[in-house]
C-alpha positions as CSV (number, residue, x, y, z in Angstrom):
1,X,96.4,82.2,168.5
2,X,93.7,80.2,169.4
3,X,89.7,80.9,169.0
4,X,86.8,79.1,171.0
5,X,84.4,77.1,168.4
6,X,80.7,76.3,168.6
7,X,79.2,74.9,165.4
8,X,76.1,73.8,164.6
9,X,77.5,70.0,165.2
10,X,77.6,71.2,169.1
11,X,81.5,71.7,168.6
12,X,83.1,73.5,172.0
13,X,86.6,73.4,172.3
14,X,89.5,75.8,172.1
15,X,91.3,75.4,169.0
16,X,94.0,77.1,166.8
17,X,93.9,78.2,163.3
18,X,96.1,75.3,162.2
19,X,93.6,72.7,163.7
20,X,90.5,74.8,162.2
21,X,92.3,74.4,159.2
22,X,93.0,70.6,159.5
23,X,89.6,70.0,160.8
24,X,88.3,72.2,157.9
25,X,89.8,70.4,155.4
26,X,88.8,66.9,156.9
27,X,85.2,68.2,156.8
28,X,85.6,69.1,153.2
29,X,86.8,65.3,152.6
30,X,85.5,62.7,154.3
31,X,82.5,62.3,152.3
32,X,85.1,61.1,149.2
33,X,87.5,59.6,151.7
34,X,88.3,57.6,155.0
35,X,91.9,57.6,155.0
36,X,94.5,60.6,155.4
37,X,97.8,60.8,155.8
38,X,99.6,63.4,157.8
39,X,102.1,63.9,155.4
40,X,99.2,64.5,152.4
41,X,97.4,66.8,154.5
42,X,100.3,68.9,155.2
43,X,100.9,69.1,151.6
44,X,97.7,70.4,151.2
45,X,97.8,73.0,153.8
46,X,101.4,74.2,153.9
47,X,102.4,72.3,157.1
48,X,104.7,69.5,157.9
49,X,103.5,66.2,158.4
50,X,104.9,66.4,162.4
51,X,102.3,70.1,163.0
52,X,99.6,68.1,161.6
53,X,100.3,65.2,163.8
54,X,100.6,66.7,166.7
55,X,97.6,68.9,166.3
56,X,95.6,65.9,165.2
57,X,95.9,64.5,168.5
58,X,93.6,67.9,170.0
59,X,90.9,67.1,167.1
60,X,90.7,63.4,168.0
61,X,90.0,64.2,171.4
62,X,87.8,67.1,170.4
63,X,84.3,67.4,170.5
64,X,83.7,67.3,166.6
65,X,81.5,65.7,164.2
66,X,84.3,63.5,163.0
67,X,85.5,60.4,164.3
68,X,89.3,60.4,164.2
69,X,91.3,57.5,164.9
70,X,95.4,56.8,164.1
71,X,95.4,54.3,162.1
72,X,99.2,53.9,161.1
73,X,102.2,54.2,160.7
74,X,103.8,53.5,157.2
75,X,105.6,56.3,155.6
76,X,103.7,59.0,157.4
77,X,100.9,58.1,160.1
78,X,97.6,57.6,159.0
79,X,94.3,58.6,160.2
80,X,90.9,57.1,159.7
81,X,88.5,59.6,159.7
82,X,84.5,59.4,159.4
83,X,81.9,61.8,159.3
């Protein structure tokens, strides 16, 4: 399933629910915080730390009002996100 976005931020890009969800959620944090882990997120959101990897990749190169960079790899990959 996948839905085309436009938000106010000038957003275009075809995304699925599980990456409106992801980017949702990194929207809702990144005023508190800079760096997520896959594996946290998933925990959040009911996903595995591999779907939100490899559906982090499409918001990174997304048009979005977040900056999203991998950042490492220790126990789960880590993503730097600013707003």
């Amino acid at each position: 399933m996948s839905a085309t976005t436009a938000s106010a931020t000038g957003e275009r890009r075809t995304l699925t629910e599980k990456q409106h969800r992801i980017l949702e959620y990194l929207r809702d944090n990144a005023d508190t915080q800079t760096y997520f882990k896959s594996r946290l997120i998933g925990d959040e959101l009911d996903l595995s730390a591999k779907e939100v990897g490899s559906n982090m990749t499409t918001i990174q190169n997304s048009d979005t009002d977040l900056d999203v960079e991998k950042w490492g790899y220790s126990s789960s990959t880590t993503w730097k996100v600013t707003a």
